[in-house]
Backbone as CSV, one residue per row, in Angstrom:
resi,resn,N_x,N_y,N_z,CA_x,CA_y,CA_z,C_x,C_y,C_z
1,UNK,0.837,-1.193,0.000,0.000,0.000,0.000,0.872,1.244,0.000
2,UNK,0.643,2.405,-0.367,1.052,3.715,-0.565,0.396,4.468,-0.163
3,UNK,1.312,5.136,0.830,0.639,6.735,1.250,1.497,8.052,0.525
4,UNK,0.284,8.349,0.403,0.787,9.644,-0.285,0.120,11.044,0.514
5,UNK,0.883,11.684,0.542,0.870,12.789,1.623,0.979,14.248,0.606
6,UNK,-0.035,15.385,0.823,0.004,16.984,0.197,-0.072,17.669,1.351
7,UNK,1.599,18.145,1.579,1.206,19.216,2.778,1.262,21.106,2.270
8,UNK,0.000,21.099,2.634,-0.079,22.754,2.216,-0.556,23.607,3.356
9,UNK,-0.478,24.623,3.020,-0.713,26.455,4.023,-1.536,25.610,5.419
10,UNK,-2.460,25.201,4.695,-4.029,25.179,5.563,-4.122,23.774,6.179
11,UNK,-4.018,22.663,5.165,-4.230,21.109,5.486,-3.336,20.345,4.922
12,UNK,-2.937,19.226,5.517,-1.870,17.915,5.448,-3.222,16.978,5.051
13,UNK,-3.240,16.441,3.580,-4.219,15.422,2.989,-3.491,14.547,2.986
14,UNK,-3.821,13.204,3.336,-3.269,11.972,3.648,-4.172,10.918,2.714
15,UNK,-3.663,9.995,1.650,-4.309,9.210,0.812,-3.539,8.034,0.897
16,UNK,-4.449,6.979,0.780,-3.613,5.375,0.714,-4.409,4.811,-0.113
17,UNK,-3.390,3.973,-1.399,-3.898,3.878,-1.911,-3.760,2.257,-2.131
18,UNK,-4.032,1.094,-2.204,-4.300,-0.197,-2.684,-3.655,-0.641,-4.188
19,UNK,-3.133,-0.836,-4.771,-2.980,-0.862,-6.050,-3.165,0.399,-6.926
20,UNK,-3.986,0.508,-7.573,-4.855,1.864,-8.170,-6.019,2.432,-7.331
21,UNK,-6.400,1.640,-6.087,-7.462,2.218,-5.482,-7.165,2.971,-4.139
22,UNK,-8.032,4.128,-4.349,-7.649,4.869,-3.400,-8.787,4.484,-2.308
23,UNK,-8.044,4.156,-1.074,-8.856,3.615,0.162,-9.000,4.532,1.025
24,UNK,-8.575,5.326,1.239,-9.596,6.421,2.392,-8.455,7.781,1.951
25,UNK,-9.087,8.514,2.498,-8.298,10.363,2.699,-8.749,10.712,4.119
26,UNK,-8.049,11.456,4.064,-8.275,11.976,6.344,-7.350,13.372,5.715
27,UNK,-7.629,14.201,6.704,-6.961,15.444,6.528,-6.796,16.006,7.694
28,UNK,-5.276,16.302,7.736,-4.823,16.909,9.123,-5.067,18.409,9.227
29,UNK,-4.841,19.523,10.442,-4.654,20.680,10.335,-2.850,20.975,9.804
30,UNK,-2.818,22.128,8.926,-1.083,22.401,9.181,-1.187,23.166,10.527
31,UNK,0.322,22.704,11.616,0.186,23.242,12.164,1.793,23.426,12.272
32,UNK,2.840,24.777,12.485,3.833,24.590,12.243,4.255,24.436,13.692
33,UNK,3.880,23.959,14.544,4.401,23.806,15.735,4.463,22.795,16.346
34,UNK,4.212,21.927,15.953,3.458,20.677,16.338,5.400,19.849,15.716
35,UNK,5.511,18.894,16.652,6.614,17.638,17.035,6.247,16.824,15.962
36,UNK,7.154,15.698,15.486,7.180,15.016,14.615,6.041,14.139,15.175
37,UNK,6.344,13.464,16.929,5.905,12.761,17.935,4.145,13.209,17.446
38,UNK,3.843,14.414,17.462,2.489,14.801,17.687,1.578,14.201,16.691
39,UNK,2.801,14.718,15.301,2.127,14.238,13.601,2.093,12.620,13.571
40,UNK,2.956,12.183,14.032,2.979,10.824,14.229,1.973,9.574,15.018
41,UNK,1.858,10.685,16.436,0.287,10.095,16.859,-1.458,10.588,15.924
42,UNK,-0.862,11.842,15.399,-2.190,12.052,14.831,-2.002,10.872,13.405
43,UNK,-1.144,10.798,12.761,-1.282,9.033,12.220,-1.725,8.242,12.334
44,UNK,-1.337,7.958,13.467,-1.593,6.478,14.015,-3.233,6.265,14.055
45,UNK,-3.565,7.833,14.586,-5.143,7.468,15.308,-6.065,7.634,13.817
46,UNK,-5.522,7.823,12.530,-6.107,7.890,11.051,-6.236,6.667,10.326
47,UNK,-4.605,5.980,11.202,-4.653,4.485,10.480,-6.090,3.585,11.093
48,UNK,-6.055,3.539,12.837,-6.685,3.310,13.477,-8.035,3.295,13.024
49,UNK,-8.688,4.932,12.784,-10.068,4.977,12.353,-10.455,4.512,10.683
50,UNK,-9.567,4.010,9.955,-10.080,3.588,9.236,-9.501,1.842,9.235
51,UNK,-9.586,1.712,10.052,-9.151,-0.064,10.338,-8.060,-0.624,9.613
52,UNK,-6.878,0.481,9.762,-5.399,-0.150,9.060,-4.464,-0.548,9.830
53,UNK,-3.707,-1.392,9.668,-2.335,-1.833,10.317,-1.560,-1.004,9.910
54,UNK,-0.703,0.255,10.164,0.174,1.449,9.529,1.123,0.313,9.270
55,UNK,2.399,-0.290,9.690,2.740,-1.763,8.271,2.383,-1.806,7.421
56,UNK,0.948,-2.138,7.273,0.364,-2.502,5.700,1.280,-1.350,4.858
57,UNK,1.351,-0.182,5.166,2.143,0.756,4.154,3.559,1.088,3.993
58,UNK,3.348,0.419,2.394,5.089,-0.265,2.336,6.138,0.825,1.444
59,UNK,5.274,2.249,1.328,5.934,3.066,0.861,5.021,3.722,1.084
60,UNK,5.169,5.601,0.940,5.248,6.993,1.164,5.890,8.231,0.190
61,UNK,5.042,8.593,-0.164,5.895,9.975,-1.102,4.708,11.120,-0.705
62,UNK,5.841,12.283,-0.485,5.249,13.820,0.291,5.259,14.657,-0.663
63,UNK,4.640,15.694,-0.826,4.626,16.858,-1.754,4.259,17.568,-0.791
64,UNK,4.888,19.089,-0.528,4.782,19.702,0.770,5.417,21.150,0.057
65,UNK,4.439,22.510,0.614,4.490,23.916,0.221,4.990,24.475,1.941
66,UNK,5.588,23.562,2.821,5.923,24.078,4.184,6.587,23.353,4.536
67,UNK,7.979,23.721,3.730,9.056,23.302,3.797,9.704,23.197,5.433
68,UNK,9.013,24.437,6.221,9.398,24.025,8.125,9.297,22.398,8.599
69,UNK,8.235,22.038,8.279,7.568,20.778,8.688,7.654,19.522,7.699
70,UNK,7.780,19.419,6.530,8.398,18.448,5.864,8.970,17.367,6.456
71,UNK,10.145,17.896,6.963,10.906,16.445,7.310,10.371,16.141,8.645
72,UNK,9.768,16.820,9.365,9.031,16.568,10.567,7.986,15.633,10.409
73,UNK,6.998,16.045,9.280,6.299,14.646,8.530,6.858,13.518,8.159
74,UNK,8.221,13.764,7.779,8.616,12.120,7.295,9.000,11.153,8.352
75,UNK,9.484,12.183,9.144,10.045,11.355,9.973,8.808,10.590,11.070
76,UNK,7.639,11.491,10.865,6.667,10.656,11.354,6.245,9.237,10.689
77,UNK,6.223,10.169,9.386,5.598,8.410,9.062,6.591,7.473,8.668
78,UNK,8.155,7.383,8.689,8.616,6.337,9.103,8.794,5.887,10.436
79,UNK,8.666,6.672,11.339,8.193,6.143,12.808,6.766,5.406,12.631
80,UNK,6.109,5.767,11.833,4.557,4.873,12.134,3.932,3.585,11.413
81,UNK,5.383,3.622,10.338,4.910,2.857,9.060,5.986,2.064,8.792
82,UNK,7.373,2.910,9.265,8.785,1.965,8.830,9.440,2.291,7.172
83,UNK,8.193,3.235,6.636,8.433,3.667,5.304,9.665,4.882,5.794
84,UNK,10.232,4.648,4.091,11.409,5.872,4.513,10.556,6.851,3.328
85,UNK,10.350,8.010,3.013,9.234,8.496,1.895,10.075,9.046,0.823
86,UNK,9.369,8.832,-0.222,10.262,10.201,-1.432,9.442,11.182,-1.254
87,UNK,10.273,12.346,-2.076,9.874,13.385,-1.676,9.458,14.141,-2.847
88,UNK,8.736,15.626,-3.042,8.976,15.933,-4.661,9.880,16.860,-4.494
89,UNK,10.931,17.009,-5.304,12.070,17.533,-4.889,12.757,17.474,-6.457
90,UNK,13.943,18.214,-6.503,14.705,18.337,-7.935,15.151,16.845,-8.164
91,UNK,15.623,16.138,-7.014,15.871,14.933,-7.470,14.797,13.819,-8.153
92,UNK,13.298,13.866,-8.151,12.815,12.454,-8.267,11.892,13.030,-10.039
93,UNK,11.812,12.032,-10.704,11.557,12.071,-11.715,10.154,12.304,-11.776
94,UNK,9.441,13.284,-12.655,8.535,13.634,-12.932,7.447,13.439,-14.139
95,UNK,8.739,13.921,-15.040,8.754,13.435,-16.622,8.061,14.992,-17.224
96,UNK,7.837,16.134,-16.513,7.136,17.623,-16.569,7.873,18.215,-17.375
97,UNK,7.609,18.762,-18.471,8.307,19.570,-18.987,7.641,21.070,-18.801
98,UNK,8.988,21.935,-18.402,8.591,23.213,-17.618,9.199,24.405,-18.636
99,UNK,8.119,25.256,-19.224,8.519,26.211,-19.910,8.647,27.609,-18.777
100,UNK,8.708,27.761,-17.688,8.757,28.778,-17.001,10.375,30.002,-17.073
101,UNK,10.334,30.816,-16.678,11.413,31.053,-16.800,12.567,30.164,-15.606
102,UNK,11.886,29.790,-14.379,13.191,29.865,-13.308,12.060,28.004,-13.477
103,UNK,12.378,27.001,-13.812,11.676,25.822,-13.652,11.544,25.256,-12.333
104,UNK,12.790,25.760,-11.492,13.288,25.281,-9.839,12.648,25.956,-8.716
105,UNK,11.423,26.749,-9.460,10.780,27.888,-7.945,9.129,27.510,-8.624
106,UNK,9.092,26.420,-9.552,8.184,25.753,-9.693,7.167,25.214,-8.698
107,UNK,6.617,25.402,-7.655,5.981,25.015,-6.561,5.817,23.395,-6.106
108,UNK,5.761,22.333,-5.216,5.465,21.000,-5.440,4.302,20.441,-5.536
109,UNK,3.322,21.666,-5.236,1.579,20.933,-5.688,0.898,21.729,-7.191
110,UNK,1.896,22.147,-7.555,1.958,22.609,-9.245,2.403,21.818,-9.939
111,UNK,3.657,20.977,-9.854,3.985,20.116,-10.216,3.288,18.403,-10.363
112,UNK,2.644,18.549,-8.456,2.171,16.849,-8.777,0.575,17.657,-9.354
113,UNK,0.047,18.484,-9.347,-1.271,19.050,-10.077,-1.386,18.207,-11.779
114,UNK,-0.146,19.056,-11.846,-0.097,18.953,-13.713,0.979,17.573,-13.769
115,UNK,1.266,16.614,-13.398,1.560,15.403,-13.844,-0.033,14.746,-13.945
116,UNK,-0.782,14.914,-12.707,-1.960,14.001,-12.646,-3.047,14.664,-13.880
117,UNK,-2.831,15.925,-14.219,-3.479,16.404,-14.977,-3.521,15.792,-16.894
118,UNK,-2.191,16.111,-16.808,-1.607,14.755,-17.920,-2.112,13.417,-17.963
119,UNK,-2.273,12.620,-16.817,-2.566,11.687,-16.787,-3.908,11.340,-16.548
120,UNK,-4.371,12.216,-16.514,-5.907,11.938,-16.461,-6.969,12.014,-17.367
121,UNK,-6.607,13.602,-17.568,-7.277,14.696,-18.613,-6.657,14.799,-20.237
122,UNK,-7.722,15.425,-21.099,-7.359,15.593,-22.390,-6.765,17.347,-22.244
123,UNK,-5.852,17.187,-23.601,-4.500,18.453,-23.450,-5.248,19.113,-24.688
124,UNK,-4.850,20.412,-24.894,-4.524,21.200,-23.137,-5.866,21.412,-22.184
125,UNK,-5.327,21.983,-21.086,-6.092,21.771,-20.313,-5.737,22.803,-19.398
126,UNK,-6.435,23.038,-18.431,-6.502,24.484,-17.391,-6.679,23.932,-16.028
127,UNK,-5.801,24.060,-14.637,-5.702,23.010,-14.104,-5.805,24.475,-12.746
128,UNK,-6.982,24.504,-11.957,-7.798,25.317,-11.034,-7.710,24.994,-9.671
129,UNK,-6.789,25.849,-8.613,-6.558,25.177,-7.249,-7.073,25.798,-6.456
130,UNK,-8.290,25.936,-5.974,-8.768,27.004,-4.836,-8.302,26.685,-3.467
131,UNK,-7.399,27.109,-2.611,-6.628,26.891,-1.365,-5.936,28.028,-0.718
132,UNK,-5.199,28.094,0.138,-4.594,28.726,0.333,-4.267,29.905,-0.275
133,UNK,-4.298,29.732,-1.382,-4.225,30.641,-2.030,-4.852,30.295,-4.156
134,UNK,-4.777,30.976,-4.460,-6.174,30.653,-6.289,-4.915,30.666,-6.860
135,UNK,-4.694,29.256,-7.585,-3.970,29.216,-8.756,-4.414,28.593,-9.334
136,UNK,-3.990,29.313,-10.906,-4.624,28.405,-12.150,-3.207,28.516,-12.988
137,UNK,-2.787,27.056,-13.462,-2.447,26.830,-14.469,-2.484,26.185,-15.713
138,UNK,-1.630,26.708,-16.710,-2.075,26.195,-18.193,-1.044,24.758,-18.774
139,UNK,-1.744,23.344,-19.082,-0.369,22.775,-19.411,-1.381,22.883,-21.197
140,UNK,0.080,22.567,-21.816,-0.251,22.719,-23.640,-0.893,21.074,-24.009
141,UNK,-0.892,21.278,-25.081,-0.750,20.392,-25.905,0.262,18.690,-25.700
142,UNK,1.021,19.639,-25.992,2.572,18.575,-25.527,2.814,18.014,-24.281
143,UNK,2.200,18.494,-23.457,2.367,18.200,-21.711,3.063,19.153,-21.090
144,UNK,3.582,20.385,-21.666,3.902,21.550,-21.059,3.293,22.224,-20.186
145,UNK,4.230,22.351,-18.875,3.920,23.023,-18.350,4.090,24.821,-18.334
146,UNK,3.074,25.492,-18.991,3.586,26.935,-19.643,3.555,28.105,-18.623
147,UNK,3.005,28.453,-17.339,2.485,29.444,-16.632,1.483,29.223,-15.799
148,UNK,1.521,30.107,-15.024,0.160,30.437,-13.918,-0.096,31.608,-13.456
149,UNK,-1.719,31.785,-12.767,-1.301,33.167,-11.932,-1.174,32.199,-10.768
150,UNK,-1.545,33.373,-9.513,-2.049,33.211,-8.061,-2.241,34.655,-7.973
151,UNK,-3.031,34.307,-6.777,-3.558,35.359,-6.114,-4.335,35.083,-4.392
152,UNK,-4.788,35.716,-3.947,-5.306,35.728,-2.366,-6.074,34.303,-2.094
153,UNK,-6.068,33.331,-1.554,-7.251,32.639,-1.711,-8.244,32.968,-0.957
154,UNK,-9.708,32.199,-1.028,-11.097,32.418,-0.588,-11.080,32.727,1.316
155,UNK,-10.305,32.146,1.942,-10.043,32.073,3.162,-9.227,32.954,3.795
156,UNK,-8.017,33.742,3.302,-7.491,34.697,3.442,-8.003,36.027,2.989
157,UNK,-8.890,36.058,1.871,-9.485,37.415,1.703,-10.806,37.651,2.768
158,UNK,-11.269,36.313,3.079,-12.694,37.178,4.175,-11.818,37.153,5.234
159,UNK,-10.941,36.277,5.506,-10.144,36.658,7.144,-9.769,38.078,6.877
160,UNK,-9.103,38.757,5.964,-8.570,40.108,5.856,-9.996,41.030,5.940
161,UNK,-10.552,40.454,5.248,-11.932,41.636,4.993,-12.803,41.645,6.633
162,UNK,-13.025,40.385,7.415,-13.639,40.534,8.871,-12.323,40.939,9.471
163,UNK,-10.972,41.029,9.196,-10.139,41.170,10.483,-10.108,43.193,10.302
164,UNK,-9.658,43.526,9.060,-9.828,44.806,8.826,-10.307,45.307,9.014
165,UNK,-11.698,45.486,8.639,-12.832,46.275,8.467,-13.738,45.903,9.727
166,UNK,-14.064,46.751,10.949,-14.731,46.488,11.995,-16.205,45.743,12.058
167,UNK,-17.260,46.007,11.379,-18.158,46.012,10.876,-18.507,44.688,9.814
168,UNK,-17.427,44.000,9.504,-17.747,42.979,8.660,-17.334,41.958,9.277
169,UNK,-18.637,40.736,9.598,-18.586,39.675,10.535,-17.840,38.841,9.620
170,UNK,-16.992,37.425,10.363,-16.916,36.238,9.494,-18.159,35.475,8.746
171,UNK,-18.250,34.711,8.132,-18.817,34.549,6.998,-18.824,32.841,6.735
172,UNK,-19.545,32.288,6.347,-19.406,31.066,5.601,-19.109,31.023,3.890
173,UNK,-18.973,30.079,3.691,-18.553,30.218,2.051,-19.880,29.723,1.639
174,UNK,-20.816,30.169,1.162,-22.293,29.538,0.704,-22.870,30.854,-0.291
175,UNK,-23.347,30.274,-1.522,-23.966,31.323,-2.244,-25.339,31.541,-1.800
176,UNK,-25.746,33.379,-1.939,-26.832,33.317,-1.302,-27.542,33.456,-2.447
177,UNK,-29.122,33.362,-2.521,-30.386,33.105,-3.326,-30.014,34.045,-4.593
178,UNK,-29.506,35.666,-4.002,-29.344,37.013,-5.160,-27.772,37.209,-5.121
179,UNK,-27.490,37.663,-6.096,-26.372,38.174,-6.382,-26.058,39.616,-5.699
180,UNK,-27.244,40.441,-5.707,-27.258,41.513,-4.497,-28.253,41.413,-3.549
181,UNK,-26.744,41.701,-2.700,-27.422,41.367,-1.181,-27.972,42.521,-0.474
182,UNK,-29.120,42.175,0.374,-29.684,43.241,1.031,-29.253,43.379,2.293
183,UNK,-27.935,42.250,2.818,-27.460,42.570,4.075,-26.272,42.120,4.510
184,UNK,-25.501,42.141,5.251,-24.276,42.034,5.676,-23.171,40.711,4.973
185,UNK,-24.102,40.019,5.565,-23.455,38.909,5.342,-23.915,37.859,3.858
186,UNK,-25.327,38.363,3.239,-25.125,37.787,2.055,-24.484,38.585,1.305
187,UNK,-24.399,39.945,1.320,-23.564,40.881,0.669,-22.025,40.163,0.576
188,UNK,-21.617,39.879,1.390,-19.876,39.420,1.626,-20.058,37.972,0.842
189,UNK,-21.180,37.210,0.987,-20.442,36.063,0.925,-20.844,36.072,-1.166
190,UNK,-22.142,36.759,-1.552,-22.135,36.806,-2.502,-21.084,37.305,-3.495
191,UNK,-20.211,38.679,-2.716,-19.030,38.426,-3.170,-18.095,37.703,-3.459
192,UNK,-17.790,36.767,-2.629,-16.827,35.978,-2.338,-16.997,34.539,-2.862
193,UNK,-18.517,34.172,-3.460,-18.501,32.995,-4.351,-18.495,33.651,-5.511
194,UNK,-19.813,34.342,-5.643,-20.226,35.015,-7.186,-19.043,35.629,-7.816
195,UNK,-18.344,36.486,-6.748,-17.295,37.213,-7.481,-16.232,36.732,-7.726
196,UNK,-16.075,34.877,-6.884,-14.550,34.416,-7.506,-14.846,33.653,-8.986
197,UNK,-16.762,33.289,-8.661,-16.789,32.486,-9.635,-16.169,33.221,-11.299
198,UNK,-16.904,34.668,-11.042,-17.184,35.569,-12.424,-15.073,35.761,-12.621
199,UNK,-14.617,35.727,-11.892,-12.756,36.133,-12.207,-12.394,34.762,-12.570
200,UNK,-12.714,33.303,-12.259,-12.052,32.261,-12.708,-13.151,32.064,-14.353
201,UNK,-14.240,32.783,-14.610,-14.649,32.709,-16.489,-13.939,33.657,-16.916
202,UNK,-13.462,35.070,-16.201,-12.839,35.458,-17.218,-11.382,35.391,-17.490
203,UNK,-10.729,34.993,-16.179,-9.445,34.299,-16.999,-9.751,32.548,-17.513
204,UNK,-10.422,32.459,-17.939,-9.693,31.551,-18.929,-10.416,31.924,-20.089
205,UNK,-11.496,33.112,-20.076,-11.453,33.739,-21.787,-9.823,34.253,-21.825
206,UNK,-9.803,35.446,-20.937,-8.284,35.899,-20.804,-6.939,34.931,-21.141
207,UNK,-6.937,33.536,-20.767,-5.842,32.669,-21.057,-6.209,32.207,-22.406
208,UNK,-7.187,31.613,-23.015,-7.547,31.238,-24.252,-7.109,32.195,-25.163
209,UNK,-7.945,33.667,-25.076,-7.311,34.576,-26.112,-5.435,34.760,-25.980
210,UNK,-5.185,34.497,-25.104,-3.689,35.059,-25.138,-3.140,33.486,-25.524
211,UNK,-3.331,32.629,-25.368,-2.842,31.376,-26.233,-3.680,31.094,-27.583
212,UNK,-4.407,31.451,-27.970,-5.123,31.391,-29.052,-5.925,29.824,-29.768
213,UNK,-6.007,29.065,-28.239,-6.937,27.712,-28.732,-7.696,27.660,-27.256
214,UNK,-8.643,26.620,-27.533,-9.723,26.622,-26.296,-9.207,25.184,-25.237
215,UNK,-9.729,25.372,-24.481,-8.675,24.381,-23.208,-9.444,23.096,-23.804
216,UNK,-9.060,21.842,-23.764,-10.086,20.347,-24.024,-10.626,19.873,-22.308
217,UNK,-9.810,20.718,-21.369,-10.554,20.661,-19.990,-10.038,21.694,-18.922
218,UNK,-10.751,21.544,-17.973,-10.737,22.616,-16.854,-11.103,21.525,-15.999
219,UNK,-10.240,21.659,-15.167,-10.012,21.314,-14.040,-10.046,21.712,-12.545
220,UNK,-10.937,21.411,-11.433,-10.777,22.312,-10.399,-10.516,21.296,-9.304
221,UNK,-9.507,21.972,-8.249,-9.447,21.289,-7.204,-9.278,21.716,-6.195
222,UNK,-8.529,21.896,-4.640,-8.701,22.455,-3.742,-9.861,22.211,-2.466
223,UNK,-9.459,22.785,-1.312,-10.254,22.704,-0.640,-11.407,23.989,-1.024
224,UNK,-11.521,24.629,-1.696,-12.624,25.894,-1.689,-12.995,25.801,-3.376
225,UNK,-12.932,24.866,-4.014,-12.984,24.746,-5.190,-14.888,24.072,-5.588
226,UNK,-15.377,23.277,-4.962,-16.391,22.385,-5.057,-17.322,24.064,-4.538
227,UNK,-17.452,24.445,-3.841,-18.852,25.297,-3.567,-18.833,26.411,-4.941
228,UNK,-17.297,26.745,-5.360,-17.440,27.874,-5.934,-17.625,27.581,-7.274
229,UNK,-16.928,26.406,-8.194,-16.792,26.584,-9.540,-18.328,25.912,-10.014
230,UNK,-19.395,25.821,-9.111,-20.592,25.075,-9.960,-21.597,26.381,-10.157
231,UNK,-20.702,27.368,-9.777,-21.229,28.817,-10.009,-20.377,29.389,-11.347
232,UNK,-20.044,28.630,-12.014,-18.992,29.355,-13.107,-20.055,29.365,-14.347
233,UNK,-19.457,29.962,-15.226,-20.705,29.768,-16.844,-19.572,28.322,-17.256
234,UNK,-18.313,28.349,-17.534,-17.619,27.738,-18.172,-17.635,26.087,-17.247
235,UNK,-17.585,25.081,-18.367,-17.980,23.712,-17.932,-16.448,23.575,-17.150
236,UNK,-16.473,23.009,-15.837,-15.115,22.639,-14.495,-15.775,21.481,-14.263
237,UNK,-14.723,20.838,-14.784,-14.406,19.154,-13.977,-13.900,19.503,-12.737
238,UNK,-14.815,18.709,-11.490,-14.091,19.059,-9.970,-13.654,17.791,-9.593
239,UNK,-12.318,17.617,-9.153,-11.277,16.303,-8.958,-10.784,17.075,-7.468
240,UNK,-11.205,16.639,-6.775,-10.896,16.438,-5.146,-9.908,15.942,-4.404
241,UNK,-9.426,14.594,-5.539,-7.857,14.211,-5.266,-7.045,14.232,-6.176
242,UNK,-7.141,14.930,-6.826,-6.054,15.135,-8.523,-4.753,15.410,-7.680
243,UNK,-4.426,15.782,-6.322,-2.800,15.925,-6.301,-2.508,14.796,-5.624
244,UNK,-3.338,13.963,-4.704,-2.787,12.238,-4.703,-3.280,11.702,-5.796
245,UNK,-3.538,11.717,-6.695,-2.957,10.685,-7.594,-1.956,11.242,-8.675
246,UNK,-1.599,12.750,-8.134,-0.498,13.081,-9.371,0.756,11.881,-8.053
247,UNK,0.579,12.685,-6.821,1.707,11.930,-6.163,2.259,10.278,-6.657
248,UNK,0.811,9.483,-6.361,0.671,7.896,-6.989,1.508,8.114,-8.025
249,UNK,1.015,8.961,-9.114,1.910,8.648,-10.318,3.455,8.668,-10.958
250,UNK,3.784,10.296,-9.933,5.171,10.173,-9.776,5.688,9.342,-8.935
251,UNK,5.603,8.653,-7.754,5.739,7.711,-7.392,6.032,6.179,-8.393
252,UNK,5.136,6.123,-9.063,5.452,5.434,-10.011,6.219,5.262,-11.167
253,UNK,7.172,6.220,-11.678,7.646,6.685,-12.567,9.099,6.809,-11.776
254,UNK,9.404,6.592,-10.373,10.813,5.995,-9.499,10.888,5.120,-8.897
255,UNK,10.056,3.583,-9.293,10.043,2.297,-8.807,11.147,1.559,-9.672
């Protein structure tokens, strides 16, 4: 069995997978303070609730945007599992070809994004991460990886907007009935779906015209991705684990 581990800003997603089948996901908090010891019992008690022997898992590969805690994760789960893990890193093979200018400040859940994206999806394709922070990138034709933006994600702009502004409560992420709101809080939140939905249609008119062909898919994933993109005009495939099974795959491609 294989665990495959995405540690980002917000959450540590944990996937095991059976052969090709993926047998459960659990998701930790990131927390950068927290002991290897701590990550290691919160393991154990994941293997536990879904009725695993941590043994059963005879390998591990991490993709991680918090680089503090990284090896603090590994070293958990070869304390819990006996696995030693790969990592995504300059060393392990990908097979990505990166048209960027600097290819090495390439991010590691950009990378396992658009391997699984390749491997899943028809090219090109537009590959949508609502998290921590909104990135969208473009791979070509060829399997290129060509660009992205980012920008604020869904969770950091209402924390800024209730922490700033006195008067504006926290918020849930839920679209309300109107697009204008007659009060506080559908006002904010209608922003904050309606208005991410209406910026992720127009960049990818915006990316289409500036590459000059139409994507064969769109892709969305993330933790804030499922409430917002079924508010889009433009058709989004939503893939929930597209970065464990990009992991699975690079994983597979250094056996």
């Amino acid at each position: 069995m294989l665990l495959t581990i995405d540690i980002g800003n917000t959450n540590i997603t944990l996937g095991m997978f059976k052969d090709n089948e993926l047998c459960f996901v659990s998701r930790l908090a990131t927390q950068r303070v927290r002991t290897r010891d701590e990550y290691a019992f919160e393991m154990l008690n994941m293997f536990n609730l879904n009725s695993l022997d941590p043994k059963q898992c005879k390998a591990a590969i991490i993709s991680s945007v918090v680089p503090e805690i990284t090896r603090d994760i590994g070293s958990a789960v070869k304390l819990t599992t006996g696995c030693t893990p790969k990592y995504i890193d300059q060393h392990i093979r990908t097979d990505l070809k990166i048209a960027t200018q600097i290819p090495g400040q390439l991010g590691a859940d950009m990378v396992v994004g658009a391997v699984a994206a390749i491997d899943k999806y028809s090219l090109p394709c537009l590959v949508i991460d609502l998290g921590t922070a909104n990135k969208m990138f473009v791979i070509d034709g060829s399997g290129t990886f060509l660009g992205c933006t980012i920008s604020a994600g869904i969770g950091l702009s209402l924390s800024a907007l209730s922490t700033g502004a006195s008067q504006l409560p926290a918020v849930s992420i839920k679209a309300p009935e109107k697009t204008i709101g007659t009060e506080t809080i559908s006002c904010m939140q209608s922003g904050t779906v309606y208005g991410t939905a209406c910026m992720i249609d127009g960049m990818i008119d915006r990316f289409e015209k500036e590459l000059g062909y139409t994507f064969s898919s769109i892709i969305a994933t993330g933790g804030y991705a499922k409430p917002i993109v079924k508010h889009c005009k433009r058709e989004i495939l939503y893939d929930d684990n597209l970065l464990l099974d990009g992991l699975k795959t690079i994983y597979n491609k250094n056996i």
